[in-house]
C-alpha positions as CSV (number, residue, x, y, z in Angstrom):
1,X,-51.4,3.3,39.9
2,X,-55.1,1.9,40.4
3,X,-57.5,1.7,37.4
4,X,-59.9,4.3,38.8
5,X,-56.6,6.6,39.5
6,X,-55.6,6.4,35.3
7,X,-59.3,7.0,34.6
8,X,-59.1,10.2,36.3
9,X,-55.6,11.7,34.5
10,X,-57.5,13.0,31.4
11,X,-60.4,14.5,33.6
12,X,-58.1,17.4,34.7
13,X,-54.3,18.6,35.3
14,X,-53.2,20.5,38.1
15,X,-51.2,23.4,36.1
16,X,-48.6,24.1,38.8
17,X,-48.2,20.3,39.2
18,X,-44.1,19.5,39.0
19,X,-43.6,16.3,36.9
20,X,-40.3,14.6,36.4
21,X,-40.1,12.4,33.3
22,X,-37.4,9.9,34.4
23,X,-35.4,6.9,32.5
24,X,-32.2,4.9,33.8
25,X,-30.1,2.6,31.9
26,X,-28.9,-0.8,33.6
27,X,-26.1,-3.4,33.9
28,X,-28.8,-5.8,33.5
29,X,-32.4,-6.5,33.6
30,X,-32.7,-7.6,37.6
31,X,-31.2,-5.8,40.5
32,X,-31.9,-8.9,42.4
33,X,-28.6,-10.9,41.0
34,X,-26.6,-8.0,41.2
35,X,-27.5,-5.6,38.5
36,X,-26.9,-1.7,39.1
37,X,-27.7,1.8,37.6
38,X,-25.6,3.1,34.8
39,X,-27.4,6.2,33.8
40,X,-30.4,8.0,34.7
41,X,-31.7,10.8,32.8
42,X,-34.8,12.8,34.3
43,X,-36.2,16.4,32.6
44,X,-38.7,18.6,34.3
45,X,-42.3,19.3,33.3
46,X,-44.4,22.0,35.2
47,X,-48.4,22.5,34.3
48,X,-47.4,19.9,32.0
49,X,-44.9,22.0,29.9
50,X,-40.9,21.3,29.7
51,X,-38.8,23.8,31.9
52,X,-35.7,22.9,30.2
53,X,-34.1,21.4,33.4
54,X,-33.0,18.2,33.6
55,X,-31.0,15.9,35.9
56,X,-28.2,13.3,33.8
57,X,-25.2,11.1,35.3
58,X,-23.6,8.3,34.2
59,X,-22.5,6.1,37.2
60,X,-19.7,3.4,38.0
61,X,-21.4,0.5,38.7
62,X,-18.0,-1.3,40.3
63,X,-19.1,-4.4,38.1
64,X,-19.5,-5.2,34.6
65,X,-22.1,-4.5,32.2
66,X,-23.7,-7.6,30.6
67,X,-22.8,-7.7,26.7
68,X,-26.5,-7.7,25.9
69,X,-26.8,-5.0,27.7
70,X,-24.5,-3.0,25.8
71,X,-25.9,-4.0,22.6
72,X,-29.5,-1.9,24.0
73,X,-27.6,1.3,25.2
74,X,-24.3,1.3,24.2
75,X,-22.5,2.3,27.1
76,X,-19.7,0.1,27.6
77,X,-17.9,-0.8,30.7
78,X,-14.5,1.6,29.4
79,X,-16.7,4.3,29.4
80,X,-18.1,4.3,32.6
81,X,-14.8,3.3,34.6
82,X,-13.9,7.1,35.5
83,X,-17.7,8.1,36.0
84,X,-19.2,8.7,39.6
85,X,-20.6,6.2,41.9
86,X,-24.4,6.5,42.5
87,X,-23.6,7.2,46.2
88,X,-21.8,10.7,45.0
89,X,-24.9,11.8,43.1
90,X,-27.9,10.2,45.3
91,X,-28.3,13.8,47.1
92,X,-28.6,16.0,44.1
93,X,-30.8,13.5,42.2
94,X,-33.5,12.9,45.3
95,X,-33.4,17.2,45.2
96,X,-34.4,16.9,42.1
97,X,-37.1,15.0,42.5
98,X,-38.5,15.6,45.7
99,X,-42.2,16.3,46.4
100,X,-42.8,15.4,42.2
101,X,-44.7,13.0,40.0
102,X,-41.9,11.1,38.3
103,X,-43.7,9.6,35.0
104,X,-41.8,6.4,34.1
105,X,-42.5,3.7,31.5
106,X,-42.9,0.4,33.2
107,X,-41.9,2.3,36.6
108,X,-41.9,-1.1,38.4
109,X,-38.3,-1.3,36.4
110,X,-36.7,1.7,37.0
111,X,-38.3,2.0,40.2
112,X,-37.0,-1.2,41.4
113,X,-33.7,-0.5,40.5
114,X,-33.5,2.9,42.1
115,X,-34.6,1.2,44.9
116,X,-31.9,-0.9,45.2
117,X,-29.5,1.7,44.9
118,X,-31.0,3.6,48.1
119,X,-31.0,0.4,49.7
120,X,-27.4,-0.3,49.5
121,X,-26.6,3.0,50.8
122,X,-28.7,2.6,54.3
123,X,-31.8,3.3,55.4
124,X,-31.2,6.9,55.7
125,X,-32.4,7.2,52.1
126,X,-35.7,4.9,52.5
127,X,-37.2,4.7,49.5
128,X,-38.4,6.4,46.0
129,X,-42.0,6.7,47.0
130,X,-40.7,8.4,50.3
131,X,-39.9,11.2,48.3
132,X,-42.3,11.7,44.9
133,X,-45.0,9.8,43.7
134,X,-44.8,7.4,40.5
135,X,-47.1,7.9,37.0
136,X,-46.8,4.7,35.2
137,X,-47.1,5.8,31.6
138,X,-47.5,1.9,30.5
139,X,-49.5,0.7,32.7
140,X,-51.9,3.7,31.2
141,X,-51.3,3.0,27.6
142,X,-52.3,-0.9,28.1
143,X,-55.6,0.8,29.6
144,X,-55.7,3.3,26.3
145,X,-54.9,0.8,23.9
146,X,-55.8,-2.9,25.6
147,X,-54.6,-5.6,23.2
148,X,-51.9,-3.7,21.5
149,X,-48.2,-3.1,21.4
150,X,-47.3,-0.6,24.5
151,X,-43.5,0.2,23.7
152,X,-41.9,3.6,23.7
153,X,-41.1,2.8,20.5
154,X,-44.7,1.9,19.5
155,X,-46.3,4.4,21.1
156,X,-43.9,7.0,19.5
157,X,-44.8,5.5,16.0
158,X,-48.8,5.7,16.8
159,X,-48.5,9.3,17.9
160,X,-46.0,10.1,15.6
161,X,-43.4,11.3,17.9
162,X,-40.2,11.6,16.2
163,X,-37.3,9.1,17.2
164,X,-35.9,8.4,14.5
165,X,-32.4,10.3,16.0
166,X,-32.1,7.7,18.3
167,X,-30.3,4.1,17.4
168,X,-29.4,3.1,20.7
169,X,-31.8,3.9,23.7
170,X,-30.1,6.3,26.3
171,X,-31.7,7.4,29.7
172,X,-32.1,11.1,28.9
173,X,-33.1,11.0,25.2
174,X,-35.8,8.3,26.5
175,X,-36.8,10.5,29.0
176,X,-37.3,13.6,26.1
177,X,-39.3,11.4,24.0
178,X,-41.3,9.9,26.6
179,X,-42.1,13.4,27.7
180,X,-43.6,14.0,24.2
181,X,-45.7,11.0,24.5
182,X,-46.9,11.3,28.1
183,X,-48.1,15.0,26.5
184,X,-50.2,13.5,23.5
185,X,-51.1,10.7,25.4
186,X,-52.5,12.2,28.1
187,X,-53.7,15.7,26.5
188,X,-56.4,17.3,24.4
189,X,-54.8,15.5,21.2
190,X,-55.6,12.0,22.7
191,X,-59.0,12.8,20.7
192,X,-57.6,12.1,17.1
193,X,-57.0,8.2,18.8
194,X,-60.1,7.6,20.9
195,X,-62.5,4.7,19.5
196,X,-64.9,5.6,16.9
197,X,-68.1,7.2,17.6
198,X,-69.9,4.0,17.5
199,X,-68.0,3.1,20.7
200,X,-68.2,5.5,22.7
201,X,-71.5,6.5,25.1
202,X,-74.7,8.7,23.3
203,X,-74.1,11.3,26.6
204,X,-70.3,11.5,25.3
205,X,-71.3,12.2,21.8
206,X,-74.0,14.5,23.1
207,X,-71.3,16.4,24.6
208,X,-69.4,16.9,21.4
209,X,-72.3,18.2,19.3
210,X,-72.4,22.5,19.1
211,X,-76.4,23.8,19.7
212,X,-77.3,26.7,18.6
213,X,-79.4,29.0,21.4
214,X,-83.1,29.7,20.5
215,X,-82.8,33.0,21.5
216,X,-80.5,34.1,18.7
217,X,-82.0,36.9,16.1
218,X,-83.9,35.8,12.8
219,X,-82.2,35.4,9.8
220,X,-82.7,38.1,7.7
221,X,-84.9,37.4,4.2
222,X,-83.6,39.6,1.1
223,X,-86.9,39.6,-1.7
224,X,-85.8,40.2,-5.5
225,X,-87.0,43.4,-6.6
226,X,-89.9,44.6,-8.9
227,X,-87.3,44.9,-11.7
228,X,-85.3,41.9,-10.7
229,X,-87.8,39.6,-11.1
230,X,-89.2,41.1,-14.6
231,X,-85.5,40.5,-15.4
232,X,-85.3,37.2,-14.6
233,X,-89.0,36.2,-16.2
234,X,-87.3,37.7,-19.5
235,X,-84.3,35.4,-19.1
236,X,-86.8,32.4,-18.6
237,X,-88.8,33.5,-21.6
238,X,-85.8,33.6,-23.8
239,X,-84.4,29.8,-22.6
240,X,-88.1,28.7,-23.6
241,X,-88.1,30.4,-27.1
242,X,-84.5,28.8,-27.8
243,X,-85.4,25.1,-26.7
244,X,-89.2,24.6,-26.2
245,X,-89.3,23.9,-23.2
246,X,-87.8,25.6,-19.6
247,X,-87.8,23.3,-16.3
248,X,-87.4,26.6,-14.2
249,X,-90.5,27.9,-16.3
250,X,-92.8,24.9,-15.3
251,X,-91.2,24.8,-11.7
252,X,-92.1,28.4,-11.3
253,X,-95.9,28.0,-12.7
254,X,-96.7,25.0,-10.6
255,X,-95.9,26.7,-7.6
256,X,-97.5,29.5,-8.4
């Protein structure tokens, strides 16, 4: 997504805009030496709020899944030997995403792989941008937060997202939490982490400031009354005999 394009995100949201929040777990990290799809975990957002629908598989990935792999996810090869193939799910899960915005951390990734999946299959199944476009939800936090760690894991610690349940990463628990992320991130609460006022433009501030119309009525003046005020000179009067001297006294008679 182009510079100009992430600029625009926070300026509005369509609220009947169907968003698919999408993760997959992998053999490996490059479909180019052979690498396949283990799991892919995708949950629906609509005007930006979760439906409760969600796509999950786990798939056979007719190879094995590289130790170092299994130490991120924890799906082992046992596991996954009596689980589908991605060809017998590829029609429900490009339903489920058709005519979307699927919003994917580090999309090229995930992207790439799913690609290769369709690819293997024939070119009857084209491609993932032939179906739903692609939200890059990293590529937007290095524009939020230049200079600065841009993991799932960081970001969920600097908008306090809670993911502490989760000790090994799993496609459709990353996809929950990046859901809650992509929200804050790209929401009205994105203002408790903007720069200080000191960076941002005097128009911007301008903006922010409340004024108050001219035309509203005049405050109304309540005076002390003839017997309030000989009460309070006789309270002044007293405080003067006791110590000599009364500062609301001499106040009162300059100003008088």
């Amino acid at each position: 997504m182009a510079g100009d394009d992430l600029q625009k995100l926070d300026e509005s949201h369509d609220l009947e805009k169907r968003q698919i929040v999408l993760d997959t777990e992998t053999t490996g990290i490059d479909p180019l030496q052979g690498h396949r799809v283990i799991e892919i975990g995708c949950v629906e957002m609509i005007g930006r709020k979760l439906t409760g629908n969600h796509f999950h598989a786990y798939l056979n990935p007719e190879r094995f899944v590289e130790e170092e792999a299994i130490r991120v996810h924890g799906i082992t090869n046992e596991f996954l030997v009596d689980k589908p193939v991605f060809a017998q799910v590829v029609d429900d899960f490009i339903e489920f995403i058709r005519g979307a915005e699927l919003v994917i951390h580090n999309a090229p990734f995930d992207v790439g792989f799913l690609d290769h999946e369709l690819r293997l299959l024939g070119s009857q199944y084209g491609q993932l941008s032939d179906v739903a476009t692609v939200f890059d939800t990293l590529a937007y936090a290095r524009q939020q937060f230049p200079g600065q760690r841009n993991s799932l894991d960081a970001l969920c610690k600097r908008f306090d997202v809670e993911n502490g349940h989760r000790t090994l990463h799993g496609a459709l628990l990353d996809a929950e939490i990046l859901a809650d992320v992509y929200l804050l991130m790209s929401g009205g609460q994105r203002k408790l982490f903007q720069a200080p006022q000191s960076q941002q433009s005097a128009a911007g501030r301008e903006e922010q400031i409340r004024r108050l119309s001219n035309e509203r009525a005049p405050l109304k003046v309540v005076r002390a009354s003839a017997e309030e005020q000989a009460a309070h000179a006789a309270y002044l009067e007293g405080i003067t005999q006791e110590s000599g001297k009364s500062l609301w006294a001499v106040a009162e008679t300059s100003t008088n």
